[in-house]
Biopython code that builds the backbone (N, CA, C, O; Angstrom):
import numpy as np
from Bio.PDB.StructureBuilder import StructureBuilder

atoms = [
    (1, "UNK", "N", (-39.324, -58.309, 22.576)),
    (1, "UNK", "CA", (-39.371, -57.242, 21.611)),
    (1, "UNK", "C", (-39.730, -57.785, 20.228)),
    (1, "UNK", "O", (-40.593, -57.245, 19.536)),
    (2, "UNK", "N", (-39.091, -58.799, 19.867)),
    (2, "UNK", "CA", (-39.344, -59.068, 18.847)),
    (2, "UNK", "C", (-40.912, -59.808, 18.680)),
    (2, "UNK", "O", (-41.393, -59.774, 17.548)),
    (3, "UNK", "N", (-41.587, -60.366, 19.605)),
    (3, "UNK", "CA", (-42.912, -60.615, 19.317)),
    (3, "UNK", "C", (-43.691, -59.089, 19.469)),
    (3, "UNK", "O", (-44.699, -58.895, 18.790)),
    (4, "UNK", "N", (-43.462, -58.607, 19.881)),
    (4, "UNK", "CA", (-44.266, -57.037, 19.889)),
    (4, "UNK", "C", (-44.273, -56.665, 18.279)),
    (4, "UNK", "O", (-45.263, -56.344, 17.622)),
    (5, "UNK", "N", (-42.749, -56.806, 17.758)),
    (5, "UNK", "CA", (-42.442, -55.697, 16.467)),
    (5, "UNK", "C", (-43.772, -56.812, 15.122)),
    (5, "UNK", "O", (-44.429, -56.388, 14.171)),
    (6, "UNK", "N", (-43.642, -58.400, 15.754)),
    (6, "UNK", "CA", (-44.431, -59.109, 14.580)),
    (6, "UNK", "C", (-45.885, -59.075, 15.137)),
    (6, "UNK", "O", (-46.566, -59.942, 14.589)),
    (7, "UNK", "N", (-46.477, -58.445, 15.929)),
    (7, "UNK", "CA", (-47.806, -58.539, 15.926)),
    (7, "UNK", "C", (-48.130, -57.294, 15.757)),
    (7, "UNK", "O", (-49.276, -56.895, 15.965)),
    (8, "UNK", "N", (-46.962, -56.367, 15.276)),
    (8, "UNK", "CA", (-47.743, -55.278, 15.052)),
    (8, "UNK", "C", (-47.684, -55.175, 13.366)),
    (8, "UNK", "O", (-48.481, -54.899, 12.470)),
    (9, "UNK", "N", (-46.771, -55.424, 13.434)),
    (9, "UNK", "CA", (-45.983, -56.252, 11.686)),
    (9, "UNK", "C", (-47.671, -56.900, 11.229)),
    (9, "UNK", "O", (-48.492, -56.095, 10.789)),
    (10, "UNK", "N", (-47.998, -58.184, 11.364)),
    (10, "UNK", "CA", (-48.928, -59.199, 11.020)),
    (10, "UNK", "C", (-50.135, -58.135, 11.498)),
    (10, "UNK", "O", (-50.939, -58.220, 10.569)),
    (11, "UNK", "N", (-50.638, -57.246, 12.400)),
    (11, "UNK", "CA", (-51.606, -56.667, 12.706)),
    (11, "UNK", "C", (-51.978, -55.857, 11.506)),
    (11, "UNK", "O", (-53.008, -56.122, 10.886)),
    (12, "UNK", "N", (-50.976, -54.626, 11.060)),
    (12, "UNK", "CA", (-51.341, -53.583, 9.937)),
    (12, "UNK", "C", (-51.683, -54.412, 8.919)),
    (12, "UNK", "O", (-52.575, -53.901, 8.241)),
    (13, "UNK", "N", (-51.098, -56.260, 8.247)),
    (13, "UNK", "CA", (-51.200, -57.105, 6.946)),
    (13, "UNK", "C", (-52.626, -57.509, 7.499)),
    (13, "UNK", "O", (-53.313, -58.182, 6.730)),
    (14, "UNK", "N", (-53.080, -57.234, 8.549)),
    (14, "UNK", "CA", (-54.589, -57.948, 8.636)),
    (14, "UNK", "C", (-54.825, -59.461, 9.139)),
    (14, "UNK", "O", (-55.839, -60.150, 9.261)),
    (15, "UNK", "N", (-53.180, -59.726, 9.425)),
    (15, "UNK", "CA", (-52.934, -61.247, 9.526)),
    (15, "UNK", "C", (-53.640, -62.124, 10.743)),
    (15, "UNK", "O", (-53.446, -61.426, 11.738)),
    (16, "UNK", "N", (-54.341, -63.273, 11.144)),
    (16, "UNK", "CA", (-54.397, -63.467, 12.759)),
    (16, "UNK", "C", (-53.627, -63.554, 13.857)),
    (16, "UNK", "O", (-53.811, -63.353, 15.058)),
    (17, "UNK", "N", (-52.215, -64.092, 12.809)),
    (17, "UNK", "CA", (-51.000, -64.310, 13.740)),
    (17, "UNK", "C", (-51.005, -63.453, 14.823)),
    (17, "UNK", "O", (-50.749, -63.925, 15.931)),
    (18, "UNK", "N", (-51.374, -61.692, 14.637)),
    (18, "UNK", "CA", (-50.598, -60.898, 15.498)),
    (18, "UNK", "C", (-51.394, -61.195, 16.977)),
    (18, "UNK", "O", (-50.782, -60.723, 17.936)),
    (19, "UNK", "N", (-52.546, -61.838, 17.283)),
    (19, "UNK", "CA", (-53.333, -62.182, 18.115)),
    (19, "UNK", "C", (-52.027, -63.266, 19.319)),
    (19, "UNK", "O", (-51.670, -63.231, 20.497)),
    (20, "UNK", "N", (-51.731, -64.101, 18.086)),
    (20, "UNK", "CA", (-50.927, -64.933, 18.879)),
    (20, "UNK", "C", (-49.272, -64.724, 19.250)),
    (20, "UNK", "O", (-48.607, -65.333, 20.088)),
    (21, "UNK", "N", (-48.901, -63.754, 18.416)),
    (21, "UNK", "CA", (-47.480, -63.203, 19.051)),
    (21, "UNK", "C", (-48.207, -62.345, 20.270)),
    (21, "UNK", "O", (-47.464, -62.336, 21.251)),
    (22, "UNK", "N", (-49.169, -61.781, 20.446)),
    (22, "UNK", "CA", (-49.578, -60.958, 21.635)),
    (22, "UNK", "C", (-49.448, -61.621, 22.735)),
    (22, "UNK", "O", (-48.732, -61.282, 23.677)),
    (23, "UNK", "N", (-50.265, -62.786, 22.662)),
    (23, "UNK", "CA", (-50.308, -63.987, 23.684)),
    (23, "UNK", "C", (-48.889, -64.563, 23.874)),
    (23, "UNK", "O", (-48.484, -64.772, 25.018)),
    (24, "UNK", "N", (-48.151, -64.815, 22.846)),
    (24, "UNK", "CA", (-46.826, -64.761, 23.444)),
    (24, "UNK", "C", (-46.123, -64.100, 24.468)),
    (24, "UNK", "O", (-45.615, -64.450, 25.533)),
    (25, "UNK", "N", (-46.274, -62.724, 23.654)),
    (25, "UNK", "CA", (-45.530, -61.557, 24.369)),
    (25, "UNK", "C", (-45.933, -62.046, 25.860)),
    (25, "UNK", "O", (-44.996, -62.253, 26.631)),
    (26, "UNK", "N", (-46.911, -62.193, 26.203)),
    (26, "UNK", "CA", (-47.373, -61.985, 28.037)),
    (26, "UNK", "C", (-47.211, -63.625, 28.683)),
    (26, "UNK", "O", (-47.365, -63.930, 29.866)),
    (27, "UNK", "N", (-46.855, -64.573, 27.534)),
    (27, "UNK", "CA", (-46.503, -65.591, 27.798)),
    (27, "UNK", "C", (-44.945, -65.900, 28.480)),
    (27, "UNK", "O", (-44.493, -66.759, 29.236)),
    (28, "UNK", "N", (-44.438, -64.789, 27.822)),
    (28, "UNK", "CA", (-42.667, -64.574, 27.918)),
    (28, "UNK", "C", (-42.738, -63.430, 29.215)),
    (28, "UNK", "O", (-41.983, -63.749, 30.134)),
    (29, "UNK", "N", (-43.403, -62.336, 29.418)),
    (29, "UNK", "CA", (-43.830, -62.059, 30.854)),
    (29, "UNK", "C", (-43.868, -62.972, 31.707)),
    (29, "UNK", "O", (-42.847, -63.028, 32.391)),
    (30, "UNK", "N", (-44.751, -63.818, 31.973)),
    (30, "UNK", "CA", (-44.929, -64.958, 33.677)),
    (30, "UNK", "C", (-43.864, -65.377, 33.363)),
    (30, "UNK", "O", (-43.140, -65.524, 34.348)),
    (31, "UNK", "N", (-43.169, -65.789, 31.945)),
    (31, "UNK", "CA", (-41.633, -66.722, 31.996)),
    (31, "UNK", "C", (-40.767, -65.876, 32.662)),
    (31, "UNK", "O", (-39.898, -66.401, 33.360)),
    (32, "UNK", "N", (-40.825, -64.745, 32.593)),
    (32, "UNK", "CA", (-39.590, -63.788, 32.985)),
    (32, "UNK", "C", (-39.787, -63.346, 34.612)),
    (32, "UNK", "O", (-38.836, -62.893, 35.249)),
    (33, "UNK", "N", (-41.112, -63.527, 35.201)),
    (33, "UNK", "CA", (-41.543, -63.099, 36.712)),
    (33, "UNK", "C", (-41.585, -64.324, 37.425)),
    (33, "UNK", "O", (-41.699, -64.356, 38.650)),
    (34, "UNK", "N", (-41.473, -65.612, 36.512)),
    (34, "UNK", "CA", (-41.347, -66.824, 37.650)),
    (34, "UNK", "C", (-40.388, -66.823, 38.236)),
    (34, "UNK", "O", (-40.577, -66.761, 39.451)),
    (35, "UNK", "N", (-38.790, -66.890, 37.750)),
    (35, "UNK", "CA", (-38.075, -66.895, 38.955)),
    (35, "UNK", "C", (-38.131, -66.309, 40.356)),
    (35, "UNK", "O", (-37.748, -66.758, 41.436)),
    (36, "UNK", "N", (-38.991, -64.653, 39.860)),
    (36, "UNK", "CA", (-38.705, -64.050, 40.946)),
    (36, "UNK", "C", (-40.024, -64.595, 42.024)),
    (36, "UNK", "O", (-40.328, -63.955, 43.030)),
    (37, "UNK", "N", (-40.570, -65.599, 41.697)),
    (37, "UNK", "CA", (-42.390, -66.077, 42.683)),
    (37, "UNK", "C", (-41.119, -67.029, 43.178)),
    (37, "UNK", "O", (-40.475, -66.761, 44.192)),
    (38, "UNK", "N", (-40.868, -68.080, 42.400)),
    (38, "UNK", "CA", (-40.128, -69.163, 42.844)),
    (38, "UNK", "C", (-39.317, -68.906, 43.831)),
    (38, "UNK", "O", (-39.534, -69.392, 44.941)),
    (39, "UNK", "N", (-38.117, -68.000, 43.560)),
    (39, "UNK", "CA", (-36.684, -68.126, 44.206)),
    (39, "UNK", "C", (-37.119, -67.460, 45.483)),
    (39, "UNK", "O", (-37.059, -67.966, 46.604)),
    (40, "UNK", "N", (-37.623, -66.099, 45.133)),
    (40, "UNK", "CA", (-37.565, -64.664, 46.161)),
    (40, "UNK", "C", (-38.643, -64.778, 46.440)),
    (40, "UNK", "O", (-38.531, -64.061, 47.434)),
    (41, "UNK", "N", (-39.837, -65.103, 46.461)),
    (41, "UNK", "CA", (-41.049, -65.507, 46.745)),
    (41, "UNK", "C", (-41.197, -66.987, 48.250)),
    (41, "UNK", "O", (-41.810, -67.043, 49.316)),
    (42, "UNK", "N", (-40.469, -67.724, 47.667)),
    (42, "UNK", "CA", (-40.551, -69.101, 48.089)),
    (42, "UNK", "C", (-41.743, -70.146, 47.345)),
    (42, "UNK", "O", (-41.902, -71.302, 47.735)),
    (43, "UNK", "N", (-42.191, -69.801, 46.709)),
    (43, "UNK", "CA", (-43.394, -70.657, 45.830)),
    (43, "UNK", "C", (-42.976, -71.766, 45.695)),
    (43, "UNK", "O", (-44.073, -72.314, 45.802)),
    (44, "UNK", "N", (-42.209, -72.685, 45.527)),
    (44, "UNK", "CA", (-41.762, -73.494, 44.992)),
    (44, "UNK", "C", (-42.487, -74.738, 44.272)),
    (44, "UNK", "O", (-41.900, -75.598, 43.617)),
    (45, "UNK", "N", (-43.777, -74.677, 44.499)),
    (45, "UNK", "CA", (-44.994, -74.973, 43.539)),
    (45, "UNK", "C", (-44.897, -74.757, 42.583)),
    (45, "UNK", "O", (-44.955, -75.616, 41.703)),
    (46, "UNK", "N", (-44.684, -73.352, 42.344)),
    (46, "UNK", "CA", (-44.465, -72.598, 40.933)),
    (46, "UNK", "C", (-43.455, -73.468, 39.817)),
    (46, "UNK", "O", (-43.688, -73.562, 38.612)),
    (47, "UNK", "N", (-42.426, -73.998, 40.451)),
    (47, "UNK", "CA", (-41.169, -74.262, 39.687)),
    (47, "UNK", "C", (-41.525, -75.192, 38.305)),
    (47, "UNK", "O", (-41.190, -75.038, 37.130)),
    (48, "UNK", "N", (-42.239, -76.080, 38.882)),
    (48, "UNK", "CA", (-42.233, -77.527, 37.337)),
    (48, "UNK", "C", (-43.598, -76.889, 36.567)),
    (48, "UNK", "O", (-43.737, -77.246, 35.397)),
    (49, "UNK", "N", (-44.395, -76.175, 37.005)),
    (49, "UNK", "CA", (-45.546, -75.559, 35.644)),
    (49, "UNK", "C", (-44.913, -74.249, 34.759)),
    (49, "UNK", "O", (-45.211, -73.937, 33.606)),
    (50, "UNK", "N", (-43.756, -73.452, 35.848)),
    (50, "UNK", "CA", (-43.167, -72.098, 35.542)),
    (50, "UNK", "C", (-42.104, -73.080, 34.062)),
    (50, "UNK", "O", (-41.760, -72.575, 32.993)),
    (51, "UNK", "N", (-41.887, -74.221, 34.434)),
    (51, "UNK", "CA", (-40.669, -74.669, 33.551)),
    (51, "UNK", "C", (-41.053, -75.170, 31.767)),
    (51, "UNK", "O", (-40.395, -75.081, 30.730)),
    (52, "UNK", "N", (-42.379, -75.685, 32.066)),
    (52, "UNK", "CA", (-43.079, -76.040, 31.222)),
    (52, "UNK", "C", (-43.862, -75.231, 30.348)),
    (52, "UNK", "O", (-44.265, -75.460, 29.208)),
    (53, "UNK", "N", (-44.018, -74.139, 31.170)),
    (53, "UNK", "CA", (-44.858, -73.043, 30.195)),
    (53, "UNK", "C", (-43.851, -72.536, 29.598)),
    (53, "UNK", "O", (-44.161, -72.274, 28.436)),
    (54, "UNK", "N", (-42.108, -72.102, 29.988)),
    (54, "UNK", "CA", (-41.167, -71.926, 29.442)),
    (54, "UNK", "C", (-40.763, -72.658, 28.001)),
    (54, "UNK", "O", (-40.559, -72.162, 26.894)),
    (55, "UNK", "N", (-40.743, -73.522, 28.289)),
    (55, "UNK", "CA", (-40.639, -74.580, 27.113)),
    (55, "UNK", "C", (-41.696, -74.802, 26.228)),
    (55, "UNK", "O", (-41.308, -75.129, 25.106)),
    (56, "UNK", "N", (-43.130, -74.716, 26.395)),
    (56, "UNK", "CA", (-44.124, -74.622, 25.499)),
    (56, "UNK", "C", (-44.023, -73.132, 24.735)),
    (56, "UNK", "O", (-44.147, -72.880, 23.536)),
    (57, "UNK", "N", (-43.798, -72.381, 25.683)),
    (57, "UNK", "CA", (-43.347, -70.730, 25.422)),
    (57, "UNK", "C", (-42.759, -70.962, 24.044)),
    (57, "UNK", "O", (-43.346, -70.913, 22.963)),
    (58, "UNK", "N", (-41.231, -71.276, 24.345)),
    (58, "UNK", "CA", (-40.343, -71.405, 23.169)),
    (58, "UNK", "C", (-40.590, -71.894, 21.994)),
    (58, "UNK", "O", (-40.242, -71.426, 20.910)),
    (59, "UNK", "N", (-41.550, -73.399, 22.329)),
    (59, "UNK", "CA", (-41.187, -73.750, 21.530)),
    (59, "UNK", "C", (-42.471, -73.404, 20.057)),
    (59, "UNK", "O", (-42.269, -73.555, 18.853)),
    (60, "UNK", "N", (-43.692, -72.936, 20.734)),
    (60, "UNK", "CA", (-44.431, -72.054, 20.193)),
    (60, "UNK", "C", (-44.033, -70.745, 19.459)),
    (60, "UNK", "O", (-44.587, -70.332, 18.440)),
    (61, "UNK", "N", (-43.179, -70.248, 19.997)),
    (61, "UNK", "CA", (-42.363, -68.757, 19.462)),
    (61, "UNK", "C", (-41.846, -69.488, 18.012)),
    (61, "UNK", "O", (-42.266, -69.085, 16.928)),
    (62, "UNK", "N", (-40.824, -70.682, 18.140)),
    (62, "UNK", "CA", (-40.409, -70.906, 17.164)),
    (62, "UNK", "C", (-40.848, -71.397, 16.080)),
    (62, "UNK", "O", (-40.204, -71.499, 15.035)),
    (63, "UNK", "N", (-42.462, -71.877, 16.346)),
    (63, "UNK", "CA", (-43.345, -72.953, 15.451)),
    (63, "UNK", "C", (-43.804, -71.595, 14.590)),
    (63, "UNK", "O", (-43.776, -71.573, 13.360)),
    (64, "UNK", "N", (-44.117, -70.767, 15.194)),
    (64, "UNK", "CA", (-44.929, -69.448, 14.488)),
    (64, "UNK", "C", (-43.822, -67.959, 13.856)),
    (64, "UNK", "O", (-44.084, -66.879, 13.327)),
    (65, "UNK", "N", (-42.441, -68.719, 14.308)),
    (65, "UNK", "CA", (-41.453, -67.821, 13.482)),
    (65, "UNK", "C", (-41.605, -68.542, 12.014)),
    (65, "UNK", "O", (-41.926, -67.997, 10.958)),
    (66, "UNK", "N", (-41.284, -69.917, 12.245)),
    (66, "UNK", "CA", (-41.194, -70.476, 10.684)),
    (66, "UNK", "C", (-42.465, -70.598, 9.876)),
    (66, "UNK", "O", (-42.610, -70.871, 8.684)),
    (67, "UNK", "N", (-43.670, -70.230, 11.161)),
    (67, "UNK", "CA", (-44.860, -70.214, 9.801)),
    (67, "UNK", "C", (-45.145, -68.623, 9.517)),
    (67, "UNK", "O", (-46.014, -68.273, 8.718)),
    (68, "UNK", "N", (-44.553, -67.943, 10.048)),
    (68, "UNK", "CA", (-44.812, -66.603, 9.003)),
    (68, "UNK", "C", (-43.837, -65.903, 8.139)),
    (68, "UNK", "O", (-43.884, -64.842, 7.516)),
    (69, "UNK", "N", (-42.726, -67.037, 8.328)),
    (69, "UNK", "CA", (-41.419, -66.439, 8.059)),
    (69, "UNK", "C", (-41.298, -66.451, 6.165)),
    (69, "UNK", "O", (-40.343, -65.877, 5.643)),
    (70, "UNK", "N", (-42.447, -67.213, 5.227)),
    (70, "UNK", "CA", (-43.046, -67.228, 3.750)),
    (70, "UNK", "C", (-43.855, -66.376, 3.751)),
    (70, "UNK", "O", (-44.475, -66.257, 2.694)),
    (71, "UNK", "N", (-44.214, -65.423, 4.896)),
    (71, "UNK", "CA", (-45.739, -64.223, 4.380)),
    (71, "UNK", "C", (-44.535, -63.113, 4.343)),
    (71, "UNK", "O", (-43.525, -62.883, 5.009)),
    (72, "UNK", "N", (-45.315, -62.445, 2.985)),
    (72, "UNK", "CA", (-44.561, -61.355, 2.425)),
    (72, "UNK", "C", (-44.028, -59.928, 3.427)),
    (72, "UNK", "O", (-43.007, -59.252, 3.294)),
    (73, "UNK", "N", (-45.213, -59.789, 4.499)),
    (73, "UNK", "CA", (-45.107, -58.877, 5.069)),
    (73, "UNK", "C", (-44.002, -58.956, 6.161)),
    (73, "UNK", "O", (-44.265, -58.078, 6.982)),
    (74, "UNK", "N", (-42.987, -59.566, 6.489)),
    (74, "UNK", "CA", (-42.003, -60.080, 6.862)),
    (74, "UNK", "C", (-40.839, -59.362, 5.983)),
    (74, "UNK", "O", (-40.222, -58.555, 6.679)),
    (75, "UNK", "N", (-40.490, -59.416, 4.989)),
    (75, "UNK", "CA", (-39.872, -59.034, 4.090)),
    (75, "UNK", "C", (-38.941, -57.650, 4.334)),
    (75, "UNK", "O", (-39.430, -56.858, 5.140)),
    (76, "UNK", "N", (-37.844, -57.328, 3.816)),
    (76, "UNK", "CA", (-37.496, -56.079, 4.004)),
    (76, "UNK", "C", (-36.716, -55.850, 2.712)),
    (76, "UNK", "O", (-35.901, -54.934, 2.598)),
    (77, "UNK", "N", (-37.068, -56.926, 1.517)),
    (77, "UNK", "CA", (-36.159, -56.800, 0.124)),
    (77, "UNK", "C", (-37.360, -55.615, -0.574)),
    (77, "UNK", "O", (-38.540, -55.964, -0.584)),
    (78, "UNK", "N", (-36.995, -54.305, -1.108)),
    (78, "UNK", "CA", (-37.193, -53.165, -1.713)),
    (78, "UNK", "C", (-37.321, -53.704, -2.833)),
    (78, "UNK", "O", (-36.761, -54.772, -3.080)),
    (79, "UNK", "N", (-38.123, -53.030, -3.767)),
    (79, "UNK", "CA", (-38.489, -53.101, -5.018)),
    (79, "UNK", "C", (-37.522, -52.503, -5.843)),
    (79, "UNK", "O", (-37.032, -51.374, -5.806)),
    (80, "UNK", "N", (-37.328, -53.479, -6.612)),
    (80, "UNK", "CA", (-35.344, -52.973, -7.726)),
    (80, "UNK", "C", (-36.257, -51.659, -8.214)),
    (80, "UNK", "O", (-35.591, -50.627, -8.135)),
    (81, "UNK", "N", (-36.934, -51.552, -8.455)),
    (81, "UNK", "CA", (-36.914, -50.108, -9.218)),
    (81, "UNK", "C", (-36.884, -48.986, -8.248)),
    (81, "UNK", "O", (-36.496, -47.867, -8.585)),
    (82, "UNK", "N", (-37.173, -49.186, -7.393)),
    (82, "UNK", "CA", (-37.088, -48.342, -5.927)),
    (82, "UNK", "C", (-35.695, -48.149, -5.175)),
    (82, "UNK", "O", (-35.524, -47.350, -4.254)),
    (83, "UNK", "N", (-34.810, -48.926, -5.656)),
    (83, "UNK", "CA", (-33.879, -49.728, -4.804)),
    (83, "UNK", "C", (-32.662, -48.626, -5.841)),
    (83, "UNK", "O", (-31.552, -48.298, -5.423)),
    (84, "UNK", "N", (-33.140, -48.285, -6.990)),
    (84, "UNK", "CA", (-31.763, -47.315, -7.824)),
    (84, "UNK", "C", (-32.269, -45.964, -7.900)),
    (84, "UNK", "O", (-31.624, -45.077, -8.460)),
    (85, "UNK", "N", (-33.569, -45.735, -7.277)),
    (85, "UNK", "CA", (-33.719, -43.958, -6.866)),
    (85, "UNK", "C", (-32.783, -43.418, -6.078)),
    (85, "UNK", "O", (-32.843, -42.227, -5.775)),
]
sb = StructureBuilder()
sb.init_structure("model")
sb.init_model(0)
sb.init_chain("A")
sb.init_seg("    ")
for serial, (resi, resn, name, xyz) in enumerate(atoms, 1):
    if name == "N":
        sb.init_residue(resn, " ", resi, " ")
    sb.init_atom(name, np.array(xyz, "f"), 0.0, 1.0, " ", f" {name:<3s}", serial, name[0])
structure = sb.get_structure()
């Protein structure tokens, strides 16, 4: 959810990011449908690339939280003059 809400966030600012929270988003999909290839499937092929894309997953999510986390459009502090209407 939360990569959905920032690529739509970074999409309306014009930003490129929202390209790559998209690719997230469906990145965190196969993370979330591997168990079920692996376990209930029997794939077990699947297991050490399903684990790794997990972990590149993450750790990508988190590289691109802290680089947009200085763009303004992130923000939810109101303008003081707005803020005593």
């Amino acid at each position: 959810m939360l990569c959905i809400g920032l690529a739509q966030v970074a999409d309306r600012a014009g930003d490129r990011e929202a390209v790559r929270f998209g690719l997230l988003r469906w990145a965190f999909v196969v993370v979330a449908a591997g168990p079920v290839l692996v376990y209930g499937g029997g794939v077990d092929a699947l297991a050490a690339p399903l684990a790794v894309l997990a972990v590149v997953t993450n750790v990508a999510f988190v590289y691109y939280l802290f680089k947009v986390s200085r763009r303004g459009y992130g923000s939810t502090v109101a303008d003081a003059s707005t803020a005593r209407e």
